[in-house]
C-alpha positions in Angstrom: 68.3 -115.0 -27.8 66.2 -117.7 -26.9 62.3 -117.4 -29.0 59.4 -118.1 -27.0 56.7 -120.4 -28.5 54.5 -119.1 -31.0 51.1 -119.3 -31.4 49.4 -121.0 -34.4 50.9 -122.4 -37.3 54.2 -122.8 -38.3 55.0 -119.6 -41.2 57.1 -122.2 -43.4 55.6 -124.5 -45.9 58.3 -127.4 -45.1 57.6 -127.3 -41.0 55.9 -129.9 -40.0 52.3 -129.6 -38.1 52.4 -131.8 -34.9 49.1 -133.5 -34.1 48.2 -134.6 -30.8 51.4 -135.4 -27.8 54.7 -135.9 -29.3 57.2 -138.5 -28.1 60.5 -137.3 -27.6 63.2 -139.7 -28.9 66.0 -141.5 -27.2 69.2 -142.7 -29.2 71.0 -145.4 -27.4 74.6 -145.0 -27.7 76.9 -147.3 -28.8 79.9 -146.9 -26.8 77.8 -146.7 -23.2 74.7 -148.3 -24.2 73.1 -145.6 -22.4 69.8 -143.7 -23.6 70.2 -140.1 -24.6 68.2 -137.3 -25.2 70.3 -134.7 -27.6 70.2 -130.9 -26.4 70.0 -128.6 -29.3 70.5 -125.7 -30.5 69.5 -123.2 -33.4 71.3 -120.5 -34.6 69.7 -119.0 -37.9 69.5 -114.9 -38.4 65.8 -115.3 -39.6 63.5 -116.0 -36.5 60.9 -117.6 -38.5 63.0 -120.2 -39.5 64.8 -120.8 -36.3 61.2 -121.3 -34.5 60.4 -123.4 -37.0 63.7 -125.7 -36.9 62.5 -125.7 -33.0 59.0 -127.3 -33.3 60.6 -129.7 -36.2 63.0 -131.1 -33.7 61.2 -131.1 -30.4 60.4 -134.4 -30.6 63.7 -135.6 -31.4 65.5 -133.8 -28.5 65.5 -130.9 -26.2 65.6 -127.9 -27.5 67.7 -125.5 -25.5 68.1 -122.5 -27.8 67.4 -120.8 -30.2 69.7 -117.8 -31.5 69.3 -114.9 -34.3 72.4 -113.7 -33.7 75.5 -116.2 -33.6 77.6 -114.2 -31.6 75.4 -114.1 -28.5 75.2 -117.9 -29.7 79.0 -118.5 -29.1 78.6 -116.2 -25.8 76.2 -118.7 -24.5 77.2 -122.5 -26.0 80.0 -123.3 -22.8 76.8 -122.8 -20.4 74.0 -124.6 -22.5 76.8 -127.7 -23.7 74.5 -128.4 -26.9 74.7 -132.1 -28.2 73.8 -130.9 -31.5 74.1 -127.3 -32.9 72.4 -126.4 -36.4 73.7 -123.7 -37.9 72.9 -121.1 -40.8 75.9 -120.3 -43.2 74.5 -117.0 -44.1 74.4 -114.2 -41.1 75.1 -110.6 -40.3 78.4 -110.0 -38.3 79.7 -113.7 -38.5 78.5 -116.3 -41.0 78.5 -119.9 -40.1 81.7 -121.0 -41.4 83.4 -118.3 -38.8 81.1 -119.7 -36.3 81.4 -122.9 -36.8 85.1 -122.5 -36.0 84.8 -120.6 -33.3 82.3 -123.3 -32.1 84.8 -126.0 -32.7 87.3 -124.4 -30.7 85.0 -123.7 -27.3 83.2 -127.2 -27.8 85.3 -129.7 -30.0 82.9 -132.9 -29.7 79.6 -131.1 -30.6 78.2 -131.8 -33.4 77.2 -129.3 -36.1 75.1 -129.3 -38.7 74.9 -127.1 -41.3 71.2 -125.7 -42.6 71.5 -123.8 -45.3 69.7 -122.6 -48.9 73.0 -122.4 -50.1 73.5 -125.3 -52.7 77.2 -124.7 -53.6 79.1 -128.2 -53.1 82.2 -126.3 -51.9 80.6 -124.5 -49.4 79.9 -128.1 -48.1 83.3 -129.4 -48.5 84.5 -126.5 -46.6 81.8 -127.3 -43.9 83.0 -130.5 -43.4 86.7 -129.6 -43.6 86.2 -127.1 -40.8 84.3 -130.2 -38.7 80.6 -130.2 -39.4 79.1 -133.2 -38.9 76.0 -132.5 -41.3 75.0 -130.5 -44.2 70.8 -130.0 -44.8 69.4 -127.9 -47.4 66.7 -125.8 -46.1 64.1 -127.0 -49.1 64.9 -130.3 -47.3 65.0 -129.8 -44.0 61.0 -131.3 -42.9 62.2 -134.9 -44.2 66.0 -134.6 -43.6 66.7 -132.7 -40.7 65.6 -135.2 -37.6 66.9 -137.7 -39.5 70.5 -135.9 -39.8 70.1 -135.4 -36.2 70.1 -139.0 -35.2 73.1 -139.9 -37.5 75.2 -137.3 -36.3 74.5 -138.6 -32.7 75.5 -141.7 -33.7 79.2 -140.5 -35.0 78.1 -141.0 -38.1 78.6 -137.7 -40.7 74.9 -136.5 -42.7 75.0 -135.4 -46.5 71.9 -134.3 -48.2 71.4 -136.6 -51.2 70.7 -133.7 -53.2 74.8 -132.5 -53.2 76.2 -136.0 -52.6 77.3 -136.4 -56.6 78.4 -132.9 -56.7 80.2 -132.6 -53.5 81.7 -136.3 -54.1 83.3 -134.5 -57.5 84.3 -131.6 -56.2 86.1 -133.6 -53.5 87.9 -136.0 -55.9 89.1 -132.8 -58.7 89.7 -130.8 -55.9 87.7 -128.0 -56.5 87.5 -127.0 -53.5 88.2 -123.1 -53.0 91.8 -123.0 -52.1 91.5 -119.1 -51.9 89.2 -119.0 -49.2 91.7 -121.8 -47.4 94.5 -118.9 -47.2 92.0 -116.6 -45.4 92.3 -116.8 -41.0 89.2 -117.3 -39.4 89.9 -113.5 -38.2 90.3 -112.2 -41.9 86.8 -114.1 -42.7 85.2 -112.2 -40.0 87.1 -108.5 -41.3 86.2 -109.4 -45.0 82.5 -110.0 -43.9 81.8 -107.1 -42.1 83.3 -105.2 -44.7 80.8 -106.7 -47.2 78.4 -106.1 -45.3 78.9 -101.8 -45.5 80.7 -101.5 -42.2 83.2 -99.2 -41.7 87.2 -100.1 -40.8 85.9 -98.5 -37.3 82.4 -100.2 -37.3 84.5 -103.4 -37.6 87.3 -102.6 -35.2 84.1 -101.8 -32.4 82.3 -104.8 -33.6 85.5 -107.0 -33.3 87.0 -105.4 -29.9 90.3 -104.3 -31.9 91.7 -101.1 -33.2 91.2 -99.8 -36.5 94.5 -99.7 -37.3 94.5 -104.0 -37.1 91.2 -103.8 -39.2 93.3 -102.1 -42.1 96.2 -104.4 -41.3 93.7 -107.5 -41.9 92.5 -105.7 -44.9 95.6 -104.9 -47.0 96.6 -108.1 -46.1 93.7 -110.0 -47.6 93.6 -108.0 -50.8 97.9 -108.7 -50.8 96.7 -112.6 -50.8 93.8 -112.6 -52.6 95.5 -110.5 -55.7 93.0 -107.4 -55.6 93.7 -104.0 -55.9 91.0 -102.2 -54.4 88.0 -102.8 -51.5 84.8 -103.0 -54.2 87.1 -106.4 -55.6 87.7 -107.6 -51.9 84.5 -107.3 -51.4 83.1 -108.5 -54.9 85.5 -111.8 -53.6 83.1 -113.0 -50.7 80.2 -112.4 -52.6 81.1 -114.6 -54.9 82.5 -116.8 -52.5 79.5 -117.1 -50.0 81.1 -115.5 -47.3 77.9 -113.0 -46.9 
């Protein structure tokens, strides 16, 4: 869903207030020495913060969406070929990791950063393993995220400085969640919904399959993951930020 402007000020203490005409920035390229102006996209389930993301990065690029819902996101990314995509980790009915894969797999060269409150260094790691070119925290985002913006169009990978000694050590003791690593992108999307209160049916509707693969997924996950009943699936992705 694409958010017309607003009127008035930003509703987020870290968005910027523009003053006066903006210049829109071109990065020059080094493997075609040729100026470009990045197309963006947003994708965050809280409005606010998505039209705020929008008037932070106007001036860096053109904005050509901006999405509450990443499923309509991933419905429309082929027709709008974003540059850059910054994406929430957080969301009803697919959360960014699941998106970003799915992303990955319509668009491989775009790059994605993540934008996110959540502060966990393996949820970066896992970011990054699944091909995001960025990670920002949102308490960061007014002086980080253009920036990030411009590296990442440059081939070059963005880490908050806040996570870089944690991430960095959870890298090198390999902390990284190998649970959630045995999980298919599918089974992310099954465990979420069911987090998230939904019924085997809700899910099956939601997903365009049966119910009867929805259980499959389901026994299957708590078989893996070692759990005997759906309260400890679904005490699993809490606890590992998949909703």
């Amino acid at each position: 869903m694409h958010i017309r402007k607003s009127r008035g000020r930003t509703p987020l203490a870290w968005a910027p207030t523009v003053v006066g005409k903006t210049r829109r920035v071109c990065i020059k390229m080094a493997d075609d020495c040729q100026d470009m102006t990045p197309r963006i996209a947003i994708v965050d389930d809280h409005a606010l913060i998505a039209e705020a993301c929008r008037r932070l990065l106007e001036p860096a690029g053109d904005v050509v969406g901006t999405f509450t819902d990443p499923r309509v996101f991933l419905s429309n990314a082929a027709a709008l070929k974003p540059d850059v995509v910054i994406l929430d980790v957080s969301m009803p009915s697919l959360n960014g990791l699941s998106t970003l894969y799915e992303l990955k797999r319509l668009i491989p060269d775009v790059r994605v950063i993540i934008l996110t409150m959540n502060e966990d260094p393996d949820i970066a790691a896992e970011s990054f393993r699944l091909g995001a070119s960025g990670y920002v925290l949102k308490r960061s985002a007014a002086a980080e995220l253009p920036q990030a913006v411009l590296e990442v169009m440059k081939q070059r990978h963005y880490l908050t400085p806040l996570l870089t000694k944690e991430l960095v050590e959870s890298l090198v003791h390999g902390h990284v969640r190998k649970h959630v690593h045995q999980l298919t992108p599918r089974q992310r999307e099954v465990l979420q919904l069911l987090a998230e209160g939904r019924s085997m049916k809700e899910v099956a509707t939601i997903l365009n399959v049966s119910a009867r693969t929805v259980a499959f997924h389901k026994y299957r996950m708590m078989e893996q993951l070692r759990v005997q009943s759906t309260a400890a699936l679904i005490q699993f992705a809490v606890r590992e930020g998949l909703v």
